[in-house]
C-alpha positions in Angstrom: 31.5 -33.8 -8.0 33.1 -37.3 -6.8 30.5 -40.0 -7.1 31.4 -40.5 -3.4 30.3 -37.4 -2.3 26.2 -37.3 -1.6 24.2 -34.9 -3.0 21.5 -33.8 -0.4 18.7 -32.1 -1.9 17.6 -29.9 0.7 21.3 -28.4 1.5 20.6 -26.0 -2.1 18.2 -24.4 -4.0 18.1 -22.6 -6.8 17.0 -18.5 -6.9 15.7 -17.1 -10.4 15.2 -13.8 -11.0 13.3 -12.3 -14.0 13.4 -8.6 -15.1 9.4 -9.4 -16.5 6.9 -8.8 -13.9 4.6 -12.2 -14.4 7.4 -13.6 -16.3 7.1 -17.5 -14.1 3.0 -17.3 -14.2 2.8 -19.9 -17.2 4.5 -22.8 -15.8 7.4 -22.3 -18.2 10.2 -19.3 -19.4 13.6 -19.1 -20.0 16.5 -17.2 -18.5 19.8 -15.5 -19.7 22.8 -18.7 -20.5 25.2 -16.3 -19.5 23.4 -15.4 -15.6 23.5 -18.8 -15.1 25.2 -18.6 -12.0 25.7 -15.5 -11.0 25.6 -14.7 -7.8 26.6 -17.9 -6.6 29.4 -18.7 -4.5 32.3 -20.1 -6.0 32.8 -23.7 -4.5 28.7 -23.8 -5.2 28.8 -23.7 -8.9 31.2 -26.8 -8.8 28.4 -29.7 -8.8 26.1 -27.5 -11.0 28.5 -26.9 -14.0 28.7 -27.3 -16.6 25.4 -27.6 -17.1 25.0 -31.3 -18.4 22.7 -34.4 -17.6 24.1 -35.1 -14.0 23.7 -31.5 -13.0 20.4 -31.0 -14.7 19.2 -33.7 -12.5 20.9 -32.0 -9.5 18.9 -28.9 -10.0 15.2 -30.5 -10.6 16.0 -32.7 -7.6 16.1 -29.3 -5.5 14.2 -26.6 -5.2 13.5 -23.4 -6.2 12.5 -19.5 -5.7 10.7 -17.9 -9.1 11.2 -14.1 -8.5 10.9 -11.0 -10.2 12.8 -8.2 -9.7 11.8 -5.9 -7.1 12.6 -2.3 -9.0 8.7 -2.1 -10.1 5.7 -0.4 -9.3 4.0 -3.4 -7.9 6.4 -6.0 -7.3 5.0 -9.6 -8.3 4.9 -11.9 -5.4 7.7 -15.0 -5.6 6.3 -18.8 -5.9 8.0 -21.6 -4.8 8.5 -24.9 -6.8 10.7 -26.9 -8.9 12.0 -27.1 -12.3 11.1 -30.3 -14.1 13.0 -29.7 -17.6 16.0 -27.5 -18.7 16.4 -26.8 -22.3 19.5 -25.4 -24.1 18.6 -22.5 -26.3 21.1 -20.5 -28.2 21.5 -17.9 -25.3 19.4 -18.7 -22.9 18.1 -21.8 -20.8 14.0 -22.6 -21.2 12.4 -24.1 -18.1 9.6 -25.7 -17.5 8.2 -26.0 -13.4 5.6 -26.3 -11.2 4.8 -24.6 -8.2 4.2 -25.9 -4.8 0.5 -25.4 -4.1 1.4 -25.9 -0.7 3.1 -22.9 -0.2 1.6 -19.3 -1.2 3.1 -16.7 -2.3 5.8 -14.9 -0.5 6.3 -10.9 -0.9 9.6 -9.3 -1.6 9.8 -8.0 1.1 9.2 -11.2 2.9 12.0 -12.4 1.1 14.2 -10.0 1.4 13.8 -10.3 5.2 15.4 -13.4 4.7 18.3 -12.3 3.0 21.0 -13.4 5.3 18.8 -16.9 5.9 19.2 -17.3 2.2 22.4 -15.6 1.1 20.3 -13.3 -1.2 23.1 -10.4 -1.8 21.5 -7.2 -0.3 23.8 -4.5 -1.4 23.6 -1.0 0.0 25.5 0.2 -2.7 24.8 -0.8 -6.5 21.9 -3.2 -7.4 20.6 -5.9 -5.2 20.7 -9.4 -6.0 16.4 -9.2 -6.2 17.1 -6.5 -8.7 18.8 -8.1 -11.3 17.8 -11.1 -13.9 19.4 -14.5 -13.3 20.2 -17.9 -12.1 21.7 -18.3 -8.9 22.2 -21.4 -6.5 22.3 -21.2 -3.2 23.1 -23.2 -0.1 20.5 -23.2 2.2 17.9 -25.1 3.3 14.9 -23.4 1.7 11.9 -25.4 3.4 13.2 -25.1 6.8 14.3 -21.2 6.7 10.5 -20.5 5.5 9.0 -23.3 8.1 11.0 -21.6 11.0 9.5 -17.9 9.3 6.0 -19.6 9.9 5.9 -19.0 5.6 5.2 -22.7 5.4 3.3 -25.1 7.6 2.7 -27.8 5.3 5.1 -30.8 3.0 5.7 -29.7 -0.4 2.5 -30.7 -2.6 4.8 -31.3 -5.4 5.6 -35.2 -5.8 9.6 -36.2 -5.9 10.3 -32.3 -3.9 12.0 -32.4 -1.0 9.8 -32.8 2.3 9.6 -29.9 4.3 10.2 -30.5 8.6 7.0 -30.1 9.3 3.9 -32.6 10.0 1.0 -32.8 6.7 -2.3 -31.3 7.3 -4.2 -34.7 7.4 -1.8 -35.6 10.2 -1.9 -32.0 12.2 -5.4 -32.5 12.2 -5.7 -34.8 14.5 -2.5 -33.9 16.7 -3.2 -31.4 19.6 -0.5 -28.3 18.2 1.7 -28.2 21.0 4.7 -28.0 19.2 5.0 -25.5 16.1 7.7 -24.6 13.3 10.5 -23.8 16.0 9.6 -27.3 17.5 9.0 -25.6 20.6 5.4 -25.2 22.3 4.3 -21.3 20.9 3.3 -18.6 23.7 1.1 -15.8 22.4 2.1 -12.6 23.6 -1.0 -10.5 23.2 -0.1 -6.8 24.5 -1.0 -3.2 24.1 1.0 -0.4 24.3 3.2 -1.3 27.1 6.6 -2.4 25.5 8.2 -2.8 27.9 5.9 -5.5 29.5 5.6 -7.2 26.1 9.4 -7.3 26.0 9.7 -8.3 29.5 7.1 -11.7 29.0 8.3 -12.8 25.7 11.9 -13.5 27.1 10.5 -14.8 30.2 8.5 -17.2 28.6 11.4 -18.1 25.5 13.8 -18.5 29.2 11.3 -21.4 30.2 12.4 -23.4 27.4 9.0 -22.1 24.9 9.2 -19.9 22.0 7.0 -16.5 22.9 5.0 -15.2 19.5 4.5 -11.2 19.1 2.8 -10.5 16.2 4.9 -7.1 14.9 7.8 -9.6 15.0 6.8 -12.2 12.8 7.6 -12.3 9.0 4.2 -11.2 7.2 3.4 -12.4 3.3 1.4 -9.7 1.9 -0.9 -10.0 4.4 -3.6 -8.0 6.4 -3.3 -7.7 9.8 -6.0 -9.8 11.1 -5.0 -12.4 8.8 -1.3 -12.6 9.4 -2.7 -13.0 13.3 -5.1 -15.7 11.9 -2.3 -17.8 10.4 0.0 -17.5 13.6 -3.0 -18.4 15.9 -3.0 -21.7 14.3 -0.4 -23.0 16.0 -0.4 -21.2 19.2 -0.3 -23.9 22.3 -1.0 -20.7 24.9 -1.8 -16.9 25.0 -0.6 -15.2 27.7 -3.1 -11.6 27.5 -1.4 -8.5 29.1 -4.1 -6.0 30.7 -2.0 -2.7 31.3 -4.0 0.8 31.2 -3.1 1.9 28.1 -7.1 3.7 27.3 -9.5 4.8 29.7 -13.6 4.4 29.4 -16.3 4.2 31.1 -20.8 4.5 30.6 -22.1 6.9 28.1 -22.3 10.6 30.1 -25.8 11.8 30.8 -27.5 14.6 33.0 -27.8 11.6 35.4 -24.6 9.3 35.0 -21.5 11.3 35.9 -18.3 10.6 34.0 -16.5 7.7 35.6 -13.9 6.8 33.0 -11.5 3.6 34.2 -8.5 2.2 33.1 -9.1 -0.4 30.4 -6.9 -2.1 28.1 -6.9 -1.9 24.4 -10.1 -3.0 22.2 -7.2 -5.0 20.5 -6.2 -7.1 23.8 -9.9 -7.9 24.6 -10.9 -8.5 21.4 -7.8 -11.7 21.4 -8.4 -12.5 24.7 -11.6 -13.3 23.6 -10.6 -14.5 20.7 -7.8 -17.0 22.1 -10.6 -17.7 25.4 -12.6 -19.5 22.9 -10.2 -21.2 20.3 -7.9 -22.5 23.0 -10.1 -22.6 26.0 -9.9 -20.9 29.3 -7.8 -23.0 30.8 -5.0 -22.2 28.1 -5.2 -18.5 28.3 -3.6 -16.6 31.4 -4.2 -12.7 31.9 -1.8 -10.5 33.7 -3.1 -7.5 34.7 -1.6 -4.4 36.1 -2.9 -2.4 38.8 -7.0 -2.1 39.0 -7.5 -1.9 34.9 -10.7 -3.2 34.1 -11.9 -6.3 32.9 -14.6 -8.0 31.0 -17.7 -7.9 33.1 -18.5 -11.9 30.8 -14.7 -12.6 31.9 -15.0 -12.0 35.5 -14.3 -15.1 38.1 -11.9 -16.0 35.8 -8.2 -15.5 37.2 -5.4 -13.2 37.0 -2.4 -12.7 37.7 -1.1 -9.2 38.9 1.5 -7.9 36.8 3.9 -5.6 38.5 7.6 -4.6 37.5 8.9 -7.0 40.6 8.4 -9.9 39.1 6.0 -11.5 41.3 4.3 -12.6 38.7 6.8 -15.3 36.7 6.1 -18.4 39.7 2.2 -17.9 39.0 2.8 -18.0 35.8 5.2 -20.7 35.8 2.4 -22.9 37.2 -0.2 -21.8 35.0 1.6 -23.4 32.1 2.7 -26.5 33.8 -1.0 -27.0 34.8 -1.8 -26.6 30.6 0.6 -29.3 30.0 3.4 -27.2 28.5 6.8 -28.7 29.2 8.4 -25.4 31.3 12.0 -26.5 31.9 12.0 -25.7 35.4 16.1 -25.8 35.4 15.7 -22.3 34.0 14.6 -20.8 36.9 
């Protein structure tokens, strides 16, 4: 590489891949000399080989994914760090790395619904790039594909690693979380059964210049459901809580109490309307609700917004968020 040429950390990382399930766990392991590599793209591999002092320091200036492959049983979890010493071994390179704390663990299948982000081969036929031991580099900027994922909300804890987009927790903690990892202000979506009026919302609200959140969209980490919603809650600026008639219930049927069953939304939407009602406030949650389903009986003077499939319900809305403080690019409109 010409010395004029910079070298920006955060344009590469590197991707190793180890047939050993566990193999990264101790800080330190080696891979194959001759996969060094692989699975790189061609004009790539120019300021990383041969492997010498200048592009040693290239590669522990950058970071990197510690994988193993994905064709087992239980497939370990990848970390992300950075390699702090390469050693030349007869056939094989022996690294030693650190992780960064700041980041957890991220699933295979996590990363491998980043694929394309990362340039991670995914073949259809023959065996994936995940599936096979070895070294690859890859151009990409690692921190901010996984910040944008909502994988990472935090700078890299390791010292000298490139600094992720994002603000430190000391910092976050005392700045209202308007803005998350898209750097636009994030929209709850929280929704039943009705699709189509999940659908319908979500690209309302992204058309206003904000970036709507459904949960079965986002990227999870090995997660369970309540705590992948957990995480994504965190930096939620609104919840907008649709109310369609997707159960029915009503009192408990006796000899004197005939059945009366009503429309109600799922235990899910009032259970996050609750949920968001009391993290966010009042003022930051909005319910639309469809036809006469019924409401929480503790919820009640609170307003809605009627939902119908007219529209009559975006201006309300519109001024709702606008009277939260979310910047709604009104040009949109």
């Amino acid at each position: 590489m010409p010395e004029t040429e910079k070298f920006t950390q955060s344009d590469y990382f590197s991707l190793l891949v180890s047939s050993e399930p566990g193999h990264w766990n101790s800080g330190q392991g080696d891979t194959p000399a001759s996969r060094y590599l692989n699975e790189t793209v061609e004009a790539v591999t120019v300021p990383f080989t041969p492997l010498d002092d200048a592009a040693a320091a290239r590669l522990k200036a950058m970071p990197a994914v510690f994988a193993c492959e994905t064709n087992t049983e239980n497939p370990t979890p990848a970390r992300l760090g950075r390699i702090t010493r390469i050693q030349h071994r007869q056939a094989a390179y022996y690294l030693h790395f650190e992780f960064d704390e700041a980041v957890p663990p991220i699933s295979q299948s996590a990363l491998a619904g980043l694929a394309r982000e990362l340039d991670i081969n995914q073949r259809q036929r023959g065996i994936a790039e995940l599936s096979t031991t070895h070294w690859a580099v890859k151009q990409a900027d690692l921190y901010d594909v996984l910040r944008r994922h909502g994988l990472v909300d935090l700078r890299p804890a390791i010292e000298g690693a490139p600094e992720s987009p994002v603000r430190s927790r000391p910092l976050q903690a005392g700045v209202d979380a308007l803005v998350g990892s898209t750097g636009l202000p994030r929209v709850f979506i929280v929704h039943g059964r009705a699709k189509g009026a999940k659908h319908e919302v979500a690209r309302w609200i992204d058309g206003l210049g904000l970036k709507a959140v459904i949960l079965d969209e986002q990227i999870s980490v090995g997660e369970t459901i309540i705590e992948q919603f957990e995480r994504e809650a965190k930096a939620i600026s609104f919840a907008v809580v649709l109310l369609t008639p997707d159960d029915v219930g009503g009192l408990q049927v006796t000899n004197v109490v005939p059945p009366n069953l009503q429309p109600r939304a799922r235990q899910n939407v009032i259970f996050e309307l609750g949920y968001f009602a009391a993290k966010l406030g009042r003022g930051k949650v909005c319910a639309l609700r469809e036809g006469n389903v019924e409401v929480p009986s503790d919820y009640s003077g609170v307003r809605y917004i009627g939902y119908d499939d007219h529209g009559g319900w975006k201006l309300p809305l519109v001024q709702v968020l606008r009277s939260a403080g979310l910047p709604v690019d009104l040009s949109r409109l």
